[in-house]
Wavefront OBJ file of the C-alpha trace (Angstrom):
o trace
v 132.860 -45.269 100.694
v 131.914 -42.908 103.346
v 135.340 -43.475 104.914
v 136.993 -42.664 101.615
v 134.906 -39.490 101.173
v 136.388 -38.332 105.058
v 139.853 -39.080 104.115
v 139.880 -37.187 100.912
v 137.597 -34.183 102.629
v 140.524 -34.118 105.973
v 143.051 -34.455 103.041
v 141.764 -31.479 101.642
v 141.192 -29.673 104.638
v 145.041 -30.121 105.645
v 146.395 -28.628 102.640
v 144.350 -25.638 101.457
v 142.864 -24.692 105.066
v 146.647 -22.831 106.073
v 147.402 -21.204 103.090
v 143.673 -19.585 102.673
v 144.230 -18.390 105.751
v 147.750 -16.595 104.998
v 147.201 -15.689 101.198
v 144.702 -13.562 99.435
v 143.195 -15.152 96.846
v 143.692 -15.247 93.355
v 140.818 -14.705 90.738
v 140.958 -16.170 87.479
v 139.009 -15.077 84.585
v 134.977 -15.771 84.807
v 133.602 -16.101 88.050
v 135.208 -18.846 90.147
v 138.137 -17.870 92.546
v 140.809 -20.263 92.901
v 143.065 -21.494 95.230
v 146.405 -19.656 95.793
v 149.544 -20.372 93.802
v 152.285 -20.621 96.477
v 152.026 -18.366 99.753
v 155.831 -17.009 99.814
v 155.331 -13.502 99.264
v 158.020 -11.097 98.488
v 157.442 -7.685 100.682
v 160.880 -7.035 100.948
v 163.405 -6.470 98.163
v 166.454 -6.698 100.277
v 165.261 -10.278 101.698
v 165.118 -11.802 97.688
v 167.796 -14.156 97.980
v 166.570 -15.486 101.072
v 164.753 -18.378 99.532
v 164.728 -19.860 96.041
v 161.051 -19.151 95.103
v 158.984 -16.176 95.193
v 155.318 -16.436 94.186
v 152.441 -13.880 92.819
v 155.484 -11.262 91.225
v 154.380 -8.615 89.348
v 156.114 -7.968 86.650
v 156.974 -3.985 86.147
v 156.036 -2.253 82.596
v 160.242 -2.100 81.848
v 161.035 -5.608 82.730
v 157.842 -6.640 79.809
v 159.364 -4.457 77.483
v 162.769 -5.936 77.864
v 161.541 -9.489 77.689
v 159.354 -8.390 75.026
v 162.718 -6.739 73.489
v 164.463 -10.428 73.670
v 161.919 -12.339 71.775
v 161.731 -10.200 68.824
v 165.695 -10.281 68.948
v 165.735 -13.947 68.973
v 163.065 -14.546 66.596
v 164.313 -12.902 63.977
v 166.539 -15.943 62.445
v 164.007 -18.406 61.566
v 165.130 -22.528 61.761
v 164.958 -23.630 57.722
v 161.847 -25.022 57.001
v 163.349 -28.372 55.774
v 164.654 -28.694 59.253
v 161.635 -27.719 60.649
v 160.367 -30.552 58.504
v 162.411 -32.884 60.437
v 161.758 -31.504 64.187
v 158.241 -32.351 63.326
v 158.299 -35.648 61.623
v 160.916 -37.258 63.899
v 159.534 -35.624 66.897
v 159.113 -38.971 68.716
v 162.955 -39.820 67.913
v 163.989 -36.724 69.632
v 162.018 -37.236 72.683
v 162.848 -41.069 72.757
v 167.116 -39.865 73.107
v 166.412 -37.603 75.649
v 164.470 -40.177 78.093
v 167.539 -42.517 76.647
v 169.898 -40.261 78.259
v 168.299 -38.929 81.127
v 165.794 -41.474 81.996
v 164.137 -40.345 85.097
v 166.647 -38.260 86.910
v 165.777 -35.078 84.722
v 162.598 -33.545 86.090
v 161.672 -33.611 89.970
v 158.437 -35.595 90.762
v 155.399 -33.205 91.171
v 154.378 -33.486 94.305
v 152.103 -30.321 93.932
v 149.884 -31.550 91.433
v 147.528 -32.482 94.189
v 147.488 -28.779 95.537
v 147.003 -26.857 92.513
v 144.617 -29.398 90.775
v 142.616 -31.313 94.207
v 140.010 -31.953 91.296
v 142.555 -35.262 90.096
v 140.837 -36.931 93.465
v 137.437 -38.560 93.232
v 134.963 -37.466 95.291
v 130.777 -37.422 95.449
v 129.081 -33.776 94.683
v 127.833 -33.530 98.363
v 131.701 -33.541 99.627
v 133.098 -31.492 96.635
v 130.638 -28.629 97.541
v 131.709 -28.587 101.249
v 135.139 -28.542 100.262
v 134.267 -25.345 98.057
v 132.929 -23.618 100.598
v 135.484 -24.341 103.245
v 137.833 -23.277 100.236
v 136.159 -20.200 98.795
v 133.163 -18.684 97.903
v 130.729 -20.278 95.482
v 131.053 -18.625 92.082
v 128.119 -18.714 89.382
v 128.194 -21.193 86.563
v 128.800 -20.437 83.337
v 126.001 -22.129 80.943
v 126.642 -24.692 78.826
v 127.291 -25.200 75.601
v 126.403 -27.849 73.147
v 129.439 -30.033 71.400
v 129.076 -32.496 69.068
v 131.214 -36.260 69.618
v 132.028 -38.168 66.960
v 131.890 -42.001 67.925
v 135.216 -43.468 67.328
v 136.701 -47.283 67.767
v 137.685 -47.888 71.130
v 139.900 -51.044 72.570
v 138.335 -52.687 75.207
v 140.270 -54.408 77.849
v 140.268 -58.117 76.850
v 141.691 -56.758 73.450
v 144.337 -54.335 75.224
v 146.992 -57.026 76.503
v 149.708 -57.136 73.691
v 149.504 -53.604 72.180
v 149.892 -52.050 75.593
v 151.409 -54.515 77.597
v 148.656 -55.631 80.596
v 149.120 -58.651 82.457
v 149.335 -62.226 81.501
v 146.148 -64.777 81.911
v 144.001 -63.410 79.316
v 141.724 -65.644 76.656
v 142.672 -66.624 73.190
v 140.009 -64.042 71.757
v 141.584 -61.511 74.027
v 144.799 -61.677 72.454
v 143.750 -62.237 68.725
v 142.666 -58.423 68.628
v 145.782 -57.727 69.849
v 146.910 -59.520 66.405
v 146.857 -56.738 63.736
v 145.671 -59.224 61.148
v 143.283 -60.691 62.845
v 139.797 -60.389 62.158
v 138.725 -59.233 65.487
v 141.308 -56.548 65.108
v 140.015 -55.121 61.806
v 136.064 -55.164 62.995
v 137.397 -53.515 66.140
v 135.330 -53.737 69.536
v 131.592 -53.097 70.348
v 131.782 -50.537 73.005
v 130.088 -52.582 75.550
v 132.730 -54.659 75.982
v 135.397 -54.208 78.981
v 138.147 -51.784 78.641
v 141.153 -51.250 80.753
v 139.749 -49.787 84.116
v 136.120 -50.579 83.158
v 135.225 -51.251 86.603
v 136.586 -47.883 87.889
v 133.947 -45.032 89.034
v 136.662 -42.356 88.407
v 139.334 -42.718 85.814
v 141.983 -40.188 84.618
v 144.208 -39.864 82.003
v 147.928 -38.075 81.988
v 148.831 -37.095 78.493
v 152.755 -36.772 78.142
v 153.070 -38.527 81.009
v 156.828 -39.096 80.207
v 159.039 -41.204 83.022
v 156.733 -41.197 85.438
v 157.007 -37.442 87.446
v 153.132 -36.545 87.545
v 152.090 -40.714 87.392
v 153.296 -41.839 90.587
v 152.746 -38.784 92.966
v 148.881 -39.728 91.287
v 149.542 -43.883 92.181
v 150.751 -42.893 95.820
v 147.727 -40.594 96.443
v 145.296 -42.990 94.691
v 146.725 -46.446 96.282
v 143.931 -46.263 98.906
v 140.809 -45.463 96.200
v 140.470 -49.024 94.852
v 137.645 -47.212 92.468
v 139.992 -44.962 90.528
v 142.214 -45.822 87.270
v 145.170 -43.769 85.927
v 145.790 -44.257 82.304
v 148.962 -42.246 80.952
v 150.480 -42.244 77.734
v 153.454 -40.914 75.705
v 154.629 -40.993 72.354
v 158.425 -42.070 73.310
v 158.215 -45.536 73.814
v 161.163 -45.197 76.318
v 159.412 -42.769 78.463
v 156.511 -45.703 78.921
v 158.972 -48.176 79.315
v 160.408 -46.168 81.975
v 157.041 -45.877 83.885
v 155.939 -49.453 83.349
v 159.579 -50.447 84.972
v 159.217 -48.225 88.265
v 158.889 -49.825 91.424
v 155.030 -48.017 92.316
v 153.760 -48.915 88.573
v 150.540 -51.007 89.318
v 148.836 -52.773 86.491
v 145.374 -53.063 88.883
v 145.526 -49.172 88.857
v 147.023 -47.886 86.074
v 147.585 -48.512 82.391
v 150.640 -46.555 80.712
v 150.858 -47.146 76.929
v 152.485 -45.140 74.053
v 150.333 -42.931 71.805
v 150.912 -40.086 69.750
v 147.971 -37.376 70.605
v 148.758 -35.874 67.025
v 147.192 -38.867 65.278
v 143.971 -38.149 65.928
v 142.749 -41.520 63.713
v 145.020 -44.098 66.553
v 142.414 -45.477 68.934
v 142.409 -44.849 73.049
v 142.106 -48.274 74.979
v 138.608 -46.757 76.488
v 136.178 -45.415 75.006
v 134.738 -41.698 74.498
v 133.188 -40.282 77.141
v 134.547 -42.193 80.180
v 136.956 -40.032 81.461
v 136.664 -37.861 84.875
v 139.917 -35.811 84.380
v 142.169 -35.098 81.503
v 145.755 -34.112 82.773
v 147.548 -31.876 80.412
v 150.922 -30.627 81.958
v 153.712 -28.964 80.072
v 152.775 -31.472 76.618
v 150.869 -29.035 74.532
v 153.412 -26.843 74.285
v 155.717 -29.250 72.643
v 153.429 -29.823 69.687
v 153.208 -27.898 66.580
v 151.026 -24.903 66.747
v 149.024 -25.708 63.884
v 148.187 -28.795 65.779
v 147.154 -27.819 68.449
v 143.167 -27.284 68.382
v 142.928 -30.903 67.009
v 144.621 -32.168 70.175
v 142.817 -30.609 72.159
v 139.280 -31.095 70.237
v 140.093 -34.596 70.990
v 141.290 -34.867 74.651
v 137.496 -33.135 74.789
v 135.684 -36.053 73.042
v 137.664 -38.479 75.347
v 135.759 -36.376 79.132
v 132.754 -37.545 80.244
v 129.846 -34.772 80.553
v 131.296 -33.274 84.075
v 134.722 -34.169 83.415
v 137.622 -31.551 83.599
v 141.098 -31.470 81.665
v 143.890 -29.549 83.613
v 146.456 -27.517 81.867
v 149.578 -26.198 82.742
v 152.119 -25.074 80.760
v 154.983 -22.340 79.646
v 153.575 -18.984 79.262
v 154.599 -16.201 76.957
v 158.053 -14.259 78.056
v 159.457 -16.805 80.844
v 162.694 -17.667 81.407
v 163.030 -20.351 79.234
v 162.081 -18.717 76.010
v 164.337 -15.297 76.910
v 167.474 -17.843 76.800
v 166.876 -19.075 73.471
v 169.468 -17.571 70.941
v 169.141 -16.696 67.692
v 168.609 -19.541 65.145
v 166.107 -21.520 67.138
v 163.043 -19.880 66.565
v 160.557 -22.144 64.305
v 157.661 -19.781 64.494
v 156.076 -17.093 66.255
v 156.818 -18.433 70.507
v 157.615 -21.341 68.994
v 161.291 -23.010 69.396
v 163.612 -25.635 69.291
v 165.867 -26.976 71.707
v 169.492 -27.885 71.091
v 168.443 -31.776 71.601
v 165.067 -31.576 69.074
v 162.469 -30.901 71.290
v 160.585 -28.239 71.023
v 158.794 -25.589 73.216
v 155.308 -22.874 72.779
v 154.481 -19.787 75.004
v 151.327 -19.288 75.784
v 149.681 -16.567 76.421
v 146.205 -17.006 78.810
v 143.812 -15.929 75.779
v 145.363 -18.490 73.606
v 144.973 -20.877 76.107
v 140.999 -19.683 76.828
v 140.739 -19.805 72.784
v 141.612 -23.670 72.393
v 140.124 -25.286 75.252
v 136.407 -23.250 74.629
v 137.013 -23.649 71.118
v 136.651 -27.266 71.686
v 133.292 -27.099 73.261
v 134.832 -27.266 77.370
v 133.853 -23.824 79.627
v 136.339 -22.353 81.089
v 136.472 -22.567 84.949
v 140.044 -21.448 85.861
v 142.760 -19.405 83.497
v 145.510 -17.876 84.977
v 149.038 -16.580 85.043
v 151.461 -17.813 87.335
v 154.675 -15.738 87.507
v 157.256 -16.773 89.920
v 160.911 -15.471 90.849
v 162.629 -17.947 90.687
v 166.852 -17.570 92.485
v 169.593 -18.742 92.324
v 171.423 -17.779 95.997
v 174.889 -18.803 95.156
v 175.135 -17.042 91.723
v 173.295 -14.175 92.748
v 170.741 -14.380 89.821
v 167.245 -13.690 89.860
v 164.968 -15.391 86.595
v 161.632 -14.805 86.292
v 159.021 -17.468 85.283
v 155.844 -17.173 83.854
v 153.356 -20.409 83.415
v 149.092 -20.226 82.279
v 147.702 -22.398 84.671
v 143.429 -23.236 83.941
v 140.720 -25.858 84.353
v 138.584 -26.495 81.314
v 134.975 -28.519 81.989
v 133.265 -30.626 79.813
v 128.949 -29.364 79.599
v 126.340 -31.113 80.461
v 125.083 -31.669 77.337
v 120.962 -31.048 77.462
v 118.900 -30.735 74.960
v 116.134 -28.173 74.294
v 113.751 -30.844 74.910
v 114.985 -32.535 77.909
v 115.944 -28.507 79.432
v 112.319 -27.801 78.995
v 111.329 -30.749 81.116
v 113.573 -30.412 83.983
v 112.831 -26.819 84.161
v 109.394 -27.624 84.105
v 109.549 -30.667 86.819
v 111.424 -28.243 89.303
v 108.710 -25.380 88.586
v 106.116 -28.006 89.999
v 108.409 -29.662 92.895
l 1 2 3 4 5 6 7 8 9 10 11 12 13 14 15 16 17 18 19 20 21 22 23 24 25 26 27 28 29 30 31 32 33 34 35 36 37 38 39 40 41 42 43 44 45 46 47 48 49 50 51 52 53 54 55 56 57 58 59 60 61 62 63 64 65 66 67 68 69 70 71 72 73 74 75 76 77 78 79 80 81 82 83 84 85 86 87 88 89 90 91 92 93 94 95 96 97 98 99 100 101 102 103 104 105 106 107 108 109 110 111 112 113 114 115 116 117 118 119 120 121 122 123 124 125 126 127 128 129 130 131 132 133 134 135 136 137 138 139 140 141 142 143 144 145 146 147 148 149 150 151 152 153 154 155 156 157 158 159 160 161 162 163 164 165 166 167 168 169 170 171 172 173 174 175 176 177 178 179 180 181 182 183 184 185 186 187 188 189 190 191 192 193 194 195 196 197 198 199 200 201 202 203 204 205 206 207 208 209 210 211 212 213 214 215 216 217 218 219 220 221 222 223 224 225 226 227 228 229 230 231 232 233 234 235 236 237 238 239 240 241 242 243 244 245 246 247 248 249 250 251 252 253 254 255 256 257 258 259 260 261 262 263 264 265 266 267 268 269 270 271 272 273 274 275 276 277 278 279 280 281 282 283 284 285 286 287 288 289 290 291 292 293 294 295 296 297 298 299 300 301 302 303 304 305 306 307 308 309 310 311 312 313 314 315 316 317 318 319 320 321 322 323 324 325 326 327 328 329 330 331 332 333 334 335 336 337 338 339 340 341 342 343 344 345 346 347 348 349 350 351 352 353 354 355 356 357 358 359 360 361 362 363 364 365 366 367 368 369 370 371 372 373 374 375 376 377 378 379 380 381 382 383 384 385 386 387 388 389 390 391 392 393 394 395 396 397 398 399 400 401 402 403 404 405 406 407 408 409 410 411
């Protein structure tokens, strides 16, 4: 263990230690400071097509009014609500042709997952503060607040095997749960039972996890912590397939199954409360406003006290939603693609409004606008994303508050 802690602390060290040194940081909202978003700074107007990325751009007050100016121009031709109807109830079928067609050659692996959210690798309290401070300051913590979990059925592992494809070997009564008329099925487990991953110490779970881009950057990094356990899940069966299929998908480590977050009453194959880390990257923003908070009031229930969900996502005015064209607007920031999928922008108070809505205190919530070139066509695009780190409390009671404040007034 202790050689595990080194690796991840040196880890650590090599990454952030060279850009602190050449970036100012960033502060988010509340009182923590975060690490810097990319360290290519553009001082120099002339030098813009020099690279293909420019980070930290502030926008000027005419190029938000002009963006601004190109949403309400392509908003104003609402999709009809019976196709609406259909974007939403065939949303899965939409998703499922596009992973058809481009399988895993659409979207570039992300590799800087690991530098934007370190918190994705285990590590004890006494080596996460020293990476803080080597990092940045200590910040105060916001208090907690109280939120209420409601106990739902959970699959445990030895009842896991057919509905989300583990590996062969298992008992009889491990696959007769898996057997939707089955007895054992309908009772559903006892939540002492074993689970996928039950004998991990730090377990994390990728929602939208599609073919595989955020999953096995995670695996690669994680291959060498035999105490962690990636779940990940999608609702297009051919994205999972996709990921199960891959040359790096390990069954020891990692358990990829297809689940709609939107049906809130389908069962997780672990049970509340065991998660360290909720990944949440560029998903929310393809479900329906209106469903939003229940998503997320979920993902909540599913953290351990501790545990942190990180969010990233398209914010309000980038790129991508200045390019849509008349006819594809569903709602307010909401659209819809030319293939059926569908896209939000967020704006960061939104964002602050669902996750503390849900009961989780905000640590980090940011904007993260880039300039984004193209050299050879000469064109400059600017993108916007809300980047933020959502905790789960400590959940204390009155009673039990009073007593450790009283046993540290005595120590």
């Amino acid at each position: 263990m202790t050689v595990l802690i080194r690796v991840n602390m040196i880890w650590r060290n090599s990454v952030f230690c060279p850009r602190i040194r050449n970036v100012p940081h960033r502060y988010q909202s509340g009182y923590h400071p975060v690490a810097p978003l990319g360290s290519r700074i553009l001082t120099d107007p002339a030098r813009v097509f020099e690279h293909n990325m420019w980070d930290h751009m502030q926008w000027s007050k005419e190029e938000e009014a002009a963006a601004r100016k190109l949403v309400e121009e392509n908003s104003v031709v609402r999709v009809l609500l019976k196709e609406q109807v259909k974007y939403e109830s065939e949303a899965n079928k939409y998703w499922d042709t596009f992973y058809k067609i481009h399988k895993n050659k659409f979207f570039k692996d992300r590799n800087w997952l690991l530098r934007e959210f370190p918190e994705i690798l285990p590590s004890d309290q006494k080596t996460e503060e020293k990476a803080k401070e080597l990092l940045w300051d200590h910040g105060k913590t916001n208090a907690a607040n109280c939120f209420s979990r409601k106990h739902r059925p959970t699959m445990p592992e030895e009842n896991y095997k057919k509905s989300f494809g583990l590996s062969d070997g298992q008992s009889k009564a491990e696959s007769d749960f898996f057997n939707p008329d089955s007895e054992e099925h309908r009772r559903g487990p006892p939540r002492t039972e074993l689970f996928p991953g039950s004998k991990a110490t730090f377990r994390i779970l990728e929602v939208g996890c599609g073919a595989g881009n955020s999953v096995f950057p995670i695996l690669n990094t994680l291959q060498n912590v035999p105490e962690s356990f990636l779940y990940c899940c999608d609702f297009a069966s051919g994205a999972v397939e996709l990921v199960k299929s891959h040359s790096s998908y390990r069954a020891a480590q990692c358990c990829a199954f297809v689940h709609d977050v939107c049906d809130d009453g389908s069962p997780y194959p672990f049970p509340d409360g065991t998660l360290d880390v909720v990944l949440l990257v560029f998903v929310l923003s393809s479900v329906h406003p209106d469903r939003m908070q229940a998503v997320v009031n979920r993902l909540s229930e599913l953290l351990k006290p501790g545990g942190v969900l990180l969010f990233r996502d398209y914010g309000r005015y980038d790129k991508t939603q200045l390019r849509f064209k008349r006819g594809h607007c569903l709602s307010d920031n909401f659209y819809v693609r030319g293939d059926g999928t569908r896209a939000y922008f967020f704006t960061k108070g939104e964002v602050h409004d669902l996750f503390c809505k849900a009961g989780l205190d905000e640590k980090q919530n940011l904007v993260d606008r880039r300039l984004q070139v193209n050299r050879k066509k000469q064109v400059k695009m600017h993108r916007v994303w809300v980047q933020g780190k959502f905790r789960k409390p400590l959940h204390l009671t009155q009673k039990s508050s009073k007593l450790v404040f009283s046993l540290l007034s005595h120590s």
